[in-house]
C-alpha positions as CSV (number, residue, x, y, z in Angstrom):
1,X,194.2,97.9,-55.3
2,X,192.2,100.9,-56.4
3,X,193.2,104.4,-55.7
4,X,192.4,106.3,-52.6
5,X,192.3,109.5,-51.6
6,X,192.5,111.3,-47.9
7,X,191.0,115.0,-48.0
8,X,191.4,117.6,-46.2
9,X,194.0,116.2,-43.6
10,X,196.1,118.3,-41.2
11,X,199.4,116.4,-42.4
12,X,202.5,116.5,-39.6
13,X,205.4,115.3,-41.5
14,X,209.3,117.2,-41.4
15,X,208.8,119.4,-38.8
16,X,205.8,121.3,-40.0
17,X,201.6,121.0,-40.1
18,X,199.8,121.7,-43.2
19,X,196.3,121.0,-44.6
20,X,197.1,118.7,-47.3
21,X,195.0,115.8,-49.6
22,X,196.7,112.5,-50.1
23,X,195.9,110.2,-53.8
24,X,197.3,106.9,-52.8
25,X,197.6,104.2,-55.8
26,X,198.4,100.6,-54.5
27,X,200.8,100.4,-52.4
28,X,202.7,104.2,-52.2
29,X,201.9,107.5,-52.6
30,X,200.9,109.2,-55.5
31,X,200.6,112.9,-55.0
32,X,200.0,115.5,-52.3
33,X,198.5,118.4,-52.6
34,X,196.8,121.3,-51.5
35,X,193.4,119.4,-53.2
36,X,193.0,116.4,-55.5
37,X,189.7,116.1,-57.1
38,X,187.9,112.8,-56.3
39,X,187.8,111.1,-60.1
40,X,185.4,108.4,-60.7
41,X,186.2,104.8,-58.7
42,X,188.9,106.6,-55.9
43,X,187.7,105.6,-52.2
44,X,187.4,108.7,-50.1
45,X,188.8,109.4,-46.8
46,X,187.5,112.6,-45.5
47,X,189.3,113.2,-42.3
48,X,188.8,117.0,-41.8
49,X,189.5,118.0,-38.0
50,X,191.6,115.1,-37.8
51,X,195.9,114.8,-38.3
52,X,198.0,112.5,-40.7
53,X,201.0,111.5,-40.4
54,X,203.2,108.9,-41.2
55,X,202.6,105.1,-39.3
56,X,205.3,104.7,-36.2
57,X,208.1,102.4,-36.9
58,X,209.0,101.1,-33.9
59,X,212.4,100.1,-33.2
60,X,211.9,97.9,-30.3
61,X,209.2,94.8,-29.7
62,X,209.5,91.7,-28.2
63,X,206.3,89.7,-30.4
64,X,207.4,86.4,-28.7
65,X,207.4,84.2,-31.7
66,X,209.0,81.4,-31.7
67,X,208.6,79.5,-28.4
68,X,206.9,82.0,-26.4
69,X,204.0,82.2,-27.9
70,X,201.3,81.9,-25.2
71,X,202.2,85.4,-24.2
72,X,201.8,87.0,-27.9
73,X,202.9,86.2,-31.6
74,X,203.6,87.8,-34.7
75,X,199.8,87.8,-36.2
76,X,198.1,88.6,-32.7
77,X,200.4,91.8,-32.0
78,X,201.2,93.1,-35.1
79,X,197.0,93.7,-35.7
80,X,197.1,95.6,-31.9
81,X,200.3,97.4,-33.3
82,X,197.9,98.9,-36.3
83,X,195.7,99.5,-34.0
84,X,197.8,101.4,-31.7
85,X,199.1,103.2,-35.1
86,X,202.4,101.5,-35.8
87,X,202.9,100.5,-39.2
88,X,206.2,98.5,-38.8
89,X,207.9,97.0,-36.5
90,X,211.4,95.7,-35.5
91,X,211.4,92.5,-33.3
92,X,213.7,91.2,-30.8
93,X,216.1,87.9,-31.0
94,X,215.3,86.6,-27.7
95,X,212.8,83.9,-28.3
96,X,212.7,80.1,-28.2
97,X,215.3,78.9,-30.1
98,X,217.2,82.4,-29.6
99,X,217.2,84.1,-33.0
100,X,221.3,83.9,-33.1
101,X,222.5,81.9,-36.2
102,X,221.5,82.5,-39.7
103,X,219.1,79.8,-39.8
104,X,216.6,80.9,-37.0
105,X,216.8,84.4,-38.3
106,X,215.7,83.0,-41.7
107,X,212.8,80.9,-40.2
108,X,211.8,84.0,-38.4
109,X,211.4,85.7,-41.5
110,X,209.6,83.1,-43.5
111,X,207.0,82.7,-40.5
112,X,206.3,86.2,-40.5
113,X,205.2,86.1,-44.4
114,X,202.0,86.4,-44.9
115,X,200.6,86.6,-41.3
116,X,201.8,90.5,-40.1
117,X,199.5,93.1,-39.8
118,X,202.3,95.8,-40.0
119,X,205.6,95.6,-41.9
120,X,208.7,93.4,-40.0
121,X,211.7,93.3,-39.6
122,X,213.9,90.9,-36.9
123,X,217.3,91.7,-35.4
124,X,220.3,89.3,-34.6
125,X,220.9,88.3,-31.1
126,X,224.7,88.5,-29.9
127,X,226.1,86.2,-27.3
128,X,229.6,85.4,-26.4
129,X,230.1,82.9,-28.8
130,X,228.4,83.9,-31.9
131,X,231.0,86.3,-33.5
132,X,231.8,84.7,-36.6
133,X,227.7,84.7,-37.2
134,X,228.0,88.3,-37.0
135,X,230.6,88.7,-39.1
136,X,228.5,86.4,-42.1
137,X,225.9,89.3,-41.8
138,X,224.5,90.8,-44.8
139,X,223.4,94.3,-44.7
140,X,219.8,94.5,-45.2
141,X,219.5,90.5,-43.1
142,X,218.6,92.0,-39.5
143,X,217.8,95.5,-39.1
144,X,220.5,95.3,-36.0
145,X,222.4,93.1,-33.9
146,X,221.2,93.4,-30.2
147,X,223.5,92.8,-27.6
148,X,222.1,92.2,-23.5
149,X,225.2,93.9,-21.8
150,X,222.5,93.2,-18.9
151,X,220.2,90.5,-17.6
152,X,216.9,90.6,-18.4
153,X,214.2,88.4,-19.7
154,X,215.6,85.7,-22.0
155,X,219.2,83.7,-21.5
156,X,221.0,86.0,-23.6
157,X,223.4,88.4,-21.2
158,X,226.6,89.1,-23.2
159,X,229.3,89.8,-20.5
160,X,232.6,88.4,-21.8
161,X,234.8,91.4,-22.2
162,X,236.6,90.1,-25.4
163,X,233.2,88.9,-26.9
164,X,232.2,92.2,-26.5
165,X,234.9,94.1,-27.7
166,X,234.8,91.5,-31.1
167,X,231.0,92.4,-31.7
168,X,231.7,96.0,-31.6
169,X,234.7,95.8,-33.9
170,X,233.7,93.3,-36.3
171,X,229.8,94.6,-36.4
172,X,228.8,94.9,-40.3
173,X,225.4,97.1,-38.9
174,X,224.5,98.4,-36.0
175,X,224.4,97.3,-32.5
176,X,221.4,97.9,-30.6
177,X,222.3,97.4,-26.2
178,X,220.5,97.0,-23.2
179,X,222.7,98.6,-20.9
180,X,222.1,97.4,-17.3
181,X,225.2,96.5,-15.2
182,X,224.0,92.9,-13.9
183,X,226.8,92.6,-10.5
184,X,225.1,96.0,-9.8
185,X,222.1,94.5,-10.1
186,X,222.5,91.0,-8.0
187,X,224.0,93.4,-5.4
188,X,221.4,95.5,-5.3
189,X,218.9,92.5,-5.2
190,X,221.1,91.1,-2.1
191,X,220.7,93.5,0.0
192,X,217.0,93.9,-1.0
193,X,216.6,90.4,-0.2
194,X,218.4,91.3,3.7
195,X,216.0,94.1,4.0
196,X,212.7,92.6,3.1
197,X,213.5,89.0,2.3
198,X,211.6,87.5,-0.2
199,X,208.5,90.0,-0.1
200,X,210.3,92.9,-1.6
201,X,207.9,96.2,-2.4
202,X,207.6,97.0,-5.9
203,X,208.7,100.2,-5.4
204,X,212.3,99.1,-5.3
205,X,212.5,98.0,-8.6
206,X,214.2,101.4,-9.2
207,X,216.6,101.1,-6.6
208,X,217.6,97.4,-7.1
209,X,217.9,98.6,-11.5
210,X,219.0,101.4,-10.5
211,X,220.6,104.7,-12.6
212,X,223.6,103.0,-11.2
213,X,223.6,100.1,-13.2
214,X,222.1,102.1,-15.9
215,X,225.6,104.4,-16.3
216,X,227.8,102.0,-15.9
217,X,226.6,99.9,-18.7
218,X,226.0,102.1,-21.2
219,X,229.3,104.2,-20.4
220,X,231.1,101.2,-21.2
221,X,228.6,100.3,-24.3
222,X,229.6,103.9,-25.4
223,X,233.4,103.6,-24.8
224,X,233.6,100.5,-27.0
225,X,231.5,102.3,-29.8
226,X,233.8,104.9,-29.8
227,X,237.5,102.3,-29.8
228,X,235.8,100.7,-32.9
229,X,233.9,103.4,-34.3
230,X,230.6,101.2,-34.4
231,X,227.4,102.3,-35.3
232,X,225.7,102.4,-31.7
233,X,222.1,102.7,-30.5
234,X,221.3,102.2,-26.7
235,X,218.1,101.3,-26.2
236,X,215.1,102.6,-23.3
237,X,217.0,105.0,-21.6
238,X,216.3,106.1,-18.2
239,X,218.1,108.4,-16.2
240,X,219.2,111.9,-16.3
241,X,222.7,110.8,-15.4
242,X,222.8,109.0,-18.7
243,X,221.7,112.1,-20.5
244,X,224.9,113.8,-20.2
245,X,226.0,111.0,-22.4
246,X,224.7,111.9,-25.8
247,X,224.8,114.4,-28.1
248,X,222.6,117.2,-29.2
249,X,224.1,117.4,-32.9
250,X,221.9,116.4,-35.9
251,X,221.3,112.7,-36.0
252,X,223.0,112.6,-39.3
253,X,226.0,113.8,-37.8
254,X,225.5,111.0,-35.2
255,X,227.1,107.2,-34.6
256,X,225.6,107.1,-31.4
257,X,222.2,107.4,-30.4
258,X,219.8,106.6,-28.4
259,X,216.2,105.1,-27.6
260,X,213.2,106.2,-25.0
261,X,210.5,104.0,-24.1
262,X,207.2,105.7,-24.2
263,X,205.9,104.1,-20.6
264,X,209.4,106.0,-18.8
265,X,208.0,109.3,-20.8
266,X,204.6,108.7,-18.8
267,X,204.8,106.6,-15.8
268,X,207.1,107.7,-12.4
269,X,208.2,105.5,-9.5
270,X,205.0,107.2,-7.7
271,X,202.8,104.8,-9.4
272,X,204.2,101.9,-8.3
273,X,201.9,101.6,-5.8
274,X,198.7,101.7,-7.7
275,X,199.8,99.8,-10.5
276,X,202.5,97.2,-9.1
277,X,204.1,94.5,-11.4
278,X,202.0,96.1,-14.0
279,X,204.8,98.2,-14.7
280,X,207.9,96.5,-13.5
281,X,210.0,96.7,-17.0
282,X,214.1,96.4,-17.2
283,X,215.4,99.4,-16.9
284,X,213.0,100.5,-14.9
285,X,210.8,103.0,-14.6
286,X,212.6,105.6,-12.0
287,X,211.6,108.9,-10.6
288,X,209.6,111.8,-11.6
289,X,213.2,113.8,-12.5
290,X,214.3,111.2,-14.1
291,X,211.3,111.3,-16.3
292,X,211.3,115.3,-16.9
293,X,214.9,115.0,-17.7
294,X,214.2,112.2,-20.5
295,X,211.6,114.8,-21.9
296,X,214.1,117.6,-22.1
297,X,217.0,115.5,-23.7
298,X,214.1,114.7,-26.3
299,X,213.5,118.0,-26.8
300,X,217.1,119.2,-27.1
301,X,218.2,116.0,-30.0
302,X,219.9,113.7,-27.2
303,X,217.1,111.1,-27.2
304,X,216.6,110.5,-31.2
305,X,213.8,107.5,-31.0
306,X,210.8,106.9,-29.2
307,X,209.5,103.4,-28.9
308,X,207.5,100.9,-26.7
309,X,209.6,98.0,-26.3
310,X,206.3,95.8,-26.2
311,X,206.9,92.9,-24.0
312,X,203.7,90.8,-23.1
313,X,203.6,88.4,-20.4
314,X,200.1,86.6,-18.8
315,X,198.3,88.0,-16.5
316,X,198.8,84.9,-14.1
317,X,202.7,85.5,-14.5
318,X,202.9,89.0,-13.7
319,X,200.5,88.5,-10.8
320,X,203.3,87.9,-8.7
321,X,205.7,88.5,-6.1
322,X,208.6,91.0,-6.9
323,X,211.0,88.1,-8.2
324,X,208.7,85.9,-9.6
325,X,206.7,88.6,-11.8
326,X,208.5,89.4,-15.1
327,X,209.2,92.1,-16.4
328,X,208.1,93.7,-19.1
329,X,204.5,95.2,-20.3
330,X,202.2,95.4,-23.4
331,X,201.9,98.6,-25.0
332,X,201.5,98.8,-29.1
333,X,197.8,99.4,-29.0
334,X,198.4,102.7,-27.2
335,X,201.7,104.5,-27.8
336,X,200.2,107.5,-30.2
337,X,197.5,108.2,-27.5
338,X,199.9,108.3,-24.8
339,X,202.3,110.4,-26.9
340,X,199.3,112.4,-27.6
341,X,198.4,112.4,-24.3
342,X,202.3,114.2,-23.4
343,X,201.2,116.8,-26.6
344,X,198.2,118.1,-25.0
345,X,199.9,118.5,-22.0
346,X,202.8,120.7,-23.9
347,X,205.8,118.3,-23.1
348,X,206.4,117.8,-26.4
349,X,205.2,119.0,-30.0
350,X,203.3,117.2,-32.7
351,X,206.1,117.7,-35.1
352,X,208.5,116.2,-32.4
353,X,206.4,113.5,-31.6
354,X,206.5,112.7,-35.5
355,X,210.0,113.0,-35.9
356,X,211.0,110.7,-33.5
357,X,208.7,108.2,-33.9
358,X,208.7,107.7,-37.7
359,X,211.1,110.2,-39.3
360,X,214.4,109.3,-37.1
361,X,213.5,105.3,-37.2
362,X,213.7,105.4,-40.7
363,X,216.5,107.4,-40.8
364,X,219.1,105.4,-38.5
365,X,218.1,102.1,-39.7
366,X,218.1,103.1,-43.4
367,X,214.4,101.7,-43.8
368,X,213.4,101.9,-47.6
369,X,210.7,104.7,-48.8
370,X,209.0,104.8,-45.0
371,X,208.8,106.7,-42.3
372,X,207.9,109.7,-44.1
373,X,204.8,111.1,-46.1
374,X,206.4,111.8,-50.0
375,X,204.9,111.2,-52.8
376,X,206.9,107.6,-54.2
377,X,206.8,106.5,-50.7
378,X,205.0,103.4,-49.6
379,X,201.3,104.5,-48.2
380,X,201.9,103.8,-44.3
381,X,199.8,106.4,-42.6
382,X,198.0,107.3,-39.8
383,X,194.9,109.3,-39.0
384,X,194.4,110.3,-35.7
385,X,191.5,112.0,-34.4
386,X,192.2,114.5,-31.9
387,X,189.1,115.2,-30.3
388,X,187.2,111.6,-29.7
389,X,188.0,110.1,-26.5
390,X,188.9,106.6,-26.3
391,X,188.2,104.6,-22.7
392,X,191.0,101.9,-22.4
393,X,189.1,98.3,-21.4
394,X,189.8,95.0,-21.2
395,X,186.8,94.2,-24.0
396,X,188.6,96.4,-26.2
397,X,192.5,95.0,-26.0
398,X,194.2,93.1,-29.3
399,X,196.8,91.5,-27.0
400,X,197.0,88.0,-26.5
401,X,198.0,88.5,-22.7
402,X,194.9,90.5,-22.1
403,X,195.5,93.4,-20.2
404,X,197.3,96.7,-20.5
405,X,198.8,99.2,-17.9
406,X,196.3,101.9,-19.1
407,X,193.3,99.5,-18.2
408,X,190.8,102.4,-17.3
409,X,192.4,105.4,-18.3
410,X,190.7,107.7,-21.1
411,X,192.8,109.1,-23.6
412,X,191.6,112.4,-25.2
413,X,192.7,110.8,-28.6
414,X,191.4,108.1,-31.0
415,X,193.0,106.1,-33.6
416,X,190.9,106.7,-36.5
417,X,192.4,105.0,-39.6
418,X,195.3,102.9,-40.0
419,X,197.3,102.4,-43.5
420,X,199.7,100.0,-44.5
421,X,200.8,99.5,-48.1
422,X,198.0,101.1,-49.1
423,X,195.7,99.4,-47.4
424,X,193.4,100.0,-45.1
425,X,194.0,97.2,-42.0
426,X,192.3,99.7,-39.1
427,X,189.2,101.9,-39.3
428,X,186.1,103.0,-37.1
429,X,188.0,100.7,-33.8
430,X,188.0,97.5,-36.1
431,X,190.8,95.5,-37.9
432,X,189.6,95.1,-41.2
433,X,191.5,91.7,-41.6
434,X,193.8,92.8,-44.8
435,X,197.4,91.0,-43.6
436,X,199.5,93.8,-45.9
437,X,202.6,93.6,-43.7
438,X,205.8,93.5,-45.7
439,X,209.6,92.3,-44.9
440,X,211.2,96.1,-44.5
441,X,214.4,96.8,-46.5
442,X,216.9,97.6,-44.6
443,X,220.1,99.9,-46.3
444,X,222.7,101.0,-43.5
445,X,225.9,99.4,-43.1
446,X,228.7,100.2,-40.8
């Protein structure tokens, strides 16, 4: 690789905006400075007026590979992840076979080589029978072991009370949860069906997953967290109610944390009715309070990651009645715009924006040399430009489902230039076909 440099960049990296030059060399970082002269044979990136920053890790993606693959796969959605401005990505275990032994884990990993966009890394499903698989786990394997203390897409609910209580004491990482209180759920869905038979409205996808359902789980995910002192993470929180559940303190000072999804920072139960299945998602997406009150904990330290939880389905299975549409929605290619999007309208700050999506990632997972912009670090940035629209159209999507939520919606913000490893694999609304992902390292143990 030769060297390149990025001039005159307003950087936003730990907490603070700065006009800064970048000298990458290969795959890392080099030097920053105030201005690095362009020497002979260094590629220029002049991205005055726009802002760097590090590339998002997200911490939650369902990629669909193996088995589901006519919805999306590794290659297809890690190029609209680079697109969208993610660098890495952490992918989920329930796929066809279930990624729940050692073995599919490791065939996971070897068909990702060579064929990701972004840097990878896979976690470890849990089910009620899989316990002394967990407890063979080596740190630095998965970058988490997922447990489904709820029902949702995929065969993999974890609802035996001693299975549970095992994972969470014998966990050599952390456990990731989706925290939905199922007989809440097939209650809710009961009396749904008594109300409105078998044409039930979208717009009571919030009451049938309701915050309910929400507490109840993730109480209980936190209860056992605390018993065994495990390293916990609950993933796409919803509610306010939940918000009382977490802490404010320093994420350092933190063994429980927890996740927000960037479509229940945007979206509110009032656009159910223009946009339908389109949105349905588990949790769902709940009311406009619900939403303010997931911006404020992410102001205060309670919410400590932002993420998309990227779940694709076809267009011809989410065109569908209530029950028979999954859930779950694409949304890699646009996550900085739409957290851009949330800037501009002063619900949250560039710096926080940056912190949670790449700093604190990095941070809880113990990813190696990412996540921020140093000088040693691996070269995963970002330029965004600020001030070129971008119109959202089908013509213009990476997914292999084919359609996004945002269909027709113009974001103020454009993502200029994507870098991974060092190289370029985004620029001027192209991929440029470099496949620089790399298997992430992953450090933190129990």
């Amino acid at each position: 690789m030769s060297k390149l440099l990025i001039s005159n960049a307003r950087l936003i990296n730990e907490g603070e905006i700065r006009e800064v030059d970048v000298l990458i060399d290969g795959e890392r970082i080099e030097k920053i400075a105030a201005q690095i002269e362009a020497a002979d044979g260094i590629d220029v990136i002049d991205a005055a007026g726009k802002y760097l920053m590090p590339g998002m890790i997200d911490d939650q993606v369902h990629f669909r590979e193996p088995g589901l693959t006519h919805k999306g796969d590794l290659a297809t959605e890690s190029a609209a992840a680079v697109a969208g401005g993610i660098t890495s990505f952490m992918d989920m275990p329930n796929v066809n076979p279930l990624t729940v032994t050692s073995e599919t884990l490791a065939d996971k990993y070897s068909s990702a080589a060579g064929r990701c966009t972004a840097n990878y890394g896979f976690y470890f499903g849990a089910t009620n029978t899989n316990i002394e698989e967990i407890r063979r786990l080596k740190v630095g394997q998965a970058c988490g072991i997922k447990a489904f203390m709820g029902a949702s897409t995929g065969d993999m609910l974890v609802d035996d009370p001693e299975a549970l209580d095992l994972i969470f004491r014998d966990a050599p990482i952390m456990v990731v949860t989706h925290c939905e209180h199922s007989p809440t759920i097939w209650e809710n869905e009961a009396h749904a069906k008594q109300q409105f038979g078998e044409d039930v409205p979208m717009s009571e996808h919030p009451n049938i997953r309701s915050a309910n359902a929400c507490l109840t789980s993730s109480s209980f995910a936190i209860e056992l967290a605390r018993r065994y002192d495990a390293l916990l993470h609950v993933l796409h929180l919803t509610t306010a109610i939940e918000m009382e559940l977490f802490s404010p303190a320093p994420r350092s000072e933190k063994r429980i944390t927890g996740e927000v999804c960037v479509h229940h920072l945007y979206f509110d139960e009032s656009r159910y009715e223009e946009l339908g299945t389109r949105i349905k998602c588990n949790p769902a997406i709940k009311s406009s309070a619900d939403r303010q009150a997931l911006i404020a904990a992410l102001n205060d330290g309670r919410l400590d990651i932002i993420a998309t939880d990227h779940a694709p389905h076809t267009w011809a299975e989410k065109d569908n009645s209530y029950f028979k549409a999954p859930a779950g929605l694409p949304l890699v290619q646009h996550v900085l715009q739409v957290l851009f999007e949330l800037v501009e309208r002063k619900e949250i700050s560039h710096e926080l924006l940056v912190d949670r999506a790449c700093h604190a990632p990095a941070d809880l997972f113990g990813v190696t040399d990412r996540g921020y912009v140093r000088e040693g670090y691996f070269a995963d940035l970002l330029i965004v430009d600020p001030d070129k629209p971008y119109l959202v159209q089908a013509s213009n999507l990476l997914y292999k489902c084919g359609w996004s939520p945002f269909e027709g919606h113009e974001f103020s913000a454009s993502i200029d230039t994507t870098i991974v490893n060092g190289s370029v694999v985004f620029a001027d609304g192209k991929l440029s076909g470099e496949i620089a992902g790399q298997r992430l390292e992953f450090t933190r143990a129990r």
